[in-house]
C-alpha positions, 0 to 999 in steps of 0.5 A: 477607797472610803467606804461610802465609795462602795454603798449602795442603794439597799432594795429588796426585790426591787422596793427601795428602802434606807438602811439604818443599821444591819448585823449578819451571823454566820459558822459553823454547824458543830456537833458537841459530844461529851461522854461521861467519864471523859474529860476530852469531849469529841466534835463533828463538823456538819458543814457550814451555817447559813449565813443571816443577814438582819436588817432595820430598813427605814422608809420616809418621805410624804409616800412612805405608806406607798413605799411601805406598802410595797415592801411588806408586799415584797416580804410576804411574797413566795420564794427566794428573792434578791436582796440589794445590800448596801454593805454586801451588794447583791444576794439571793435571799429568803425571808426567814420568820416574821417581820416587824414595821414600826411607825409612831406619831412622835416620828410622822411620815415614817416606817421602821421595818425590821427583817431577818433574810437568810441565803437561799442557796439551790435546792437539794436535788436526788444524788444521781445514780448510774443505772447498772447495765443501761450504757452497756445495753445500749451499746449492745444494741448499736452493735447489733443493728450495725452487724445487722446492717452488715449482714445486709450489705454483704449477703446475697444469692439473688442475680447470682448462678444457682451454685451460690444459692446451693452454697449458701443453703449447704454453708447455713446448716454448717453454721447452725451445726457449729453453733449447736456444737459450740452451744453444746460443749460450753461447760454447765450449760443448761439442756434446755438452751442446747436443745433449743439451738438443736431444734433451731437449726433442724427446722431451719434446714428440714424446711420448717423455719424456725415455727416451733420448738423455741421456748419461750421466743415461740411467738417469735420464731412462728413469724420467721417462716419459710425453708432454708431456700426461702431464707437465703432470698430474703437477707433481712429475714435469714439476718433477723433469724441468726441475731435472734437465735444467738439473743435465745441463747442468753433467754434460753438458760435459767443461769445468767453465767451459763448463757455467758459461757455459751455466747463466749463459746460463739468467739471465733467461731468463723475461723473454725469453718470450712473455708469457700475456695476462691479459684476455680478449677482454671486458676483464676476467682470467678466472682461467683466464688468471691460472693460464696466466700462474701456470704460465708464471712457474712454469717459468721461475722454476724454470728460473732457480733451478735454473741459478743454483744449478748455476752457484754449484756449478760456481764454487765446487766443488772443480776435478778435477785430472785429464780423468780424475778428471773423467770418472770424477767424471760417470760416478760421479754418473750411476750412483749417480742410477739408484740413487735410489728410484722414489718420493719423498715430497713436502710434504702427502703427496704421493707422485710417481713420479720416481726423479730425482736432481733430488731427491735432497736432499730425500729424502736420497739421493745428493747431486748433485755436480760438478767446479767450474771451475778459475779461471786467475787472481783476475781471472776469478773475481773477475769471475764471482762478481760475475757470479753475485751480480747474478743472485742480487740480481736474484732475491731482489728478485722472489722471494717473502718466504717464497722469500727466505730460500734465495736470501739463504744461497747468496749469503753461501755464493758470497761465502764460498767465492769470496774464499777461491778468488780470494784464492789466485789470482794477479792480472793484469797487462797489458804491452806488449814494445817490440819482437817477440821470442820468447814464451821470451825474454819469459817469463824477463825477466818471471818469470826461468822460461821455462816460462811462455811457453806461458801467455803464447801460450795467453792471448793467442792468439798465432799463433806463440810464435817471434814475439810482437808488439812493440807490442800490449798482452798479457795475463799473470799476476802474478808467476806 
């Protein structure tokens, strides 16, 4: 195919105009070091060059002015444009530097204009970047409402024989007590979130509601009024109450890694209680029992949804990075609680009077939010997250087709955000000094840095960091 075959009519944001002749420059943008002394120098390739295209682009005829009026008006105007080249065909261009338009007598009803157009390519935008915790957070919440919306499904004392209510009242406060239990033994867990979770479970029992004693979730709780026989008639309120006692249990601590324990202390906790008998005396289920049992599974199923949900929000969440940041963050999340409003609107027109932050996510409100653990090595978090995924499975075996769903998107989220941490964070390895020397003196024949040592007595609970003992296995990081 000749190549006339394949020029084209040049134009230029639409101005027709006769090519004389053109030349294009292109490469790349190499960097040359030469060092002295060296007779080999060193190059870096920084990418390619933009390719440039120069033009002398003639205009003739008795309304060559006209034509090339309109050309300069094209050249000087904003932005990018396409440029139809006769050689190259379409491109999308930008001006680049000044102009020059020729015209002379000798040669009359004619204009040379000559131009250099560069490719403009697309504009540089900010490298996008994954908020730390915000899928994760997410899911937790989705998790939530769902258990919440389960909750309401299943519990129910109203229409049924007052022994299913005595049996509610008498199973609440052994749910609260095993939570305090479980809350209490977690290990390292601060006095502050234990004596919350003892202060909530009395005044839920003792007929006080949960009015007083919480902390910084006070303005909270005073809207969660009403005794344990208020409660059970009212499921949106006894729910929001259980979900928000489990979430102070993760503002309830200053350690993030505290608050994580404590929530994973929650996992199982139905299979420890005592379990309602199906059959009655005569042998057979009545369905006042069946309800008992249903109400029972309720609670505890809420109980260990909303623990695991709060403990992947803890694992996966952006660490504070300060003690102050972190009380701020706490103090923060309690005062934007009160503002959420006394009424929210539940599935099937149901309206309930609780104001608690434990629904904030279905309404709309405020978000809850923590600060999440700073892991110390890869190890840990890789441990935790295994951790966490056990428990997850373990649910989503259990757990209702249609309640499948939820579990299955927090898990993928925890995978997610966890690779990501622990891929950041620095291995373990474990050595063992052949004789006592200082923690100093180890720490720079490890790493060559002695401020290491501190961790190295921190991490092996060394009595003495003159003294670090020969002969016994301890624990470090990686190449730290």
């Amino acid at each position: 195919m000749a190549w006339r075959d394949e020029y084209r009519p040049g134009a230029f944001r639409g101005v027709p105009f006769h090519l004389k002749n053109s030349s294009s420059t292109g490469g790349r943008r190499t960097v040359l070091n030469e060092f002295p002394l060296r007779d080999t120098p060193d190059t870096e390739d920084m990418g390619r060059r933009a390719r440039q295209f120069s033009l002398t682009m003639t205009l003739i005829g008795s309304d060559y002015m006209d034509q090339r009026d309109r050309l300069i008006e094209a050249l000087e105007t904003s932005g990018p444009g396409t440029l139809m080249h006769p050689f190259r065909g379409e491109l999308r261009v930008a001006v680049l530097g000044d102009y020059s338009c020729e015209e002379s007598t000798e040669q009359g009803g004619m204009a040379r204009v000559s131009v250099t157009f560069v490719e403009s390519g697309e504009t540089p935008r900010p490298d996008s970047v994954v908020v730390q915790g915000f899928a994760g957070n997410e899911a937790a919440d989705a998790l939530e409402e769902d258990a919440l919306s389960e909750f309401l499904d299943k519990f129910a004392v109203v229409g049924w024989v007052s022994s299913v209510a005595e049996e509610a009242q008498g199973m609440l406060g052994e749910a609260m007590s095993a939570v305090t239990d479980a809350v209490g033994y977690a290990e390292g867990l601060a006095g502050d979130a234990i004596g919350f979770a003892q202060n909530a479970a009395g005044k839920i029992m003792s007929g006080g509601g949960l009015l007083q004693g919480a902390g910084s979730f006070g303005t909270l709780m005073r809207r969660l009024t009403g005794s344990a026989q208020q409660l059970i008639l009212s499921p949106g309120n006894l729910g929001g109450a259980l979900l928000g006692m489990v979430r102070s249990i993760s503002l309830g601590t200053g350690s993030p890694l505290q608050a994580l324990r404590a929530q994973m202390s929650l996992f199982g906790l139905g299979s420890r209680a005592k379990s309602v008998s199906h059959s009655s005396r005569a042998g057979y289920q009545t369905p006042a029992r069946a309800q008992m049992a249903t109400n029972q599974a309720a609670v505890y199923t809420l109980i260990e949804r909303a623990a695991v949900a709060e403990a992947v929000r803890l694992a996966v969440s952006k660490p504070a990075s300060s003690p102050a940041s972190s009380l701020a963050s706490t103090s923060t999340a309690a005062t934007t609680a009160g503002q959420i409003p006394s009424t929210v609107a539940i599935s099937g027109g149901q309206w309930l009077a609780t104001g608690a932050a434990s629904l904030a996510v279905a309404t709309g409100a405020t978000p809850h939010r923590v600060n999440g653990v700073a892991f110390d090595n890869r190890d840990q978090a890789v441990e935790i997250r295994d951790q966490l995924l056990e428990e997850l499975d373990r649910q989503q075996l259990t757990a209702a087709p249609e309640r499948y769903r939820p579990l299955a998107r927090l898990s993928t989220e925890l995978i997610a955000e966890m690779n990501r941490t622990a891929a950041s964070l620095v291995p373990l390895a474990h050595v063992t000094p052949t004789k006592t020397q200082p923690a100093l003196l180890l720490a720079h024949r490890l790493y060559g840095d002695a401020r290491q040592a501190e961790q190295i007595v921190t991490r092996n609970r060394i009595a003495h960091p003159g003294f670090v003992p020969g002969g016994i296995e301890l624990e470090v990081l990686k190449n730290a």
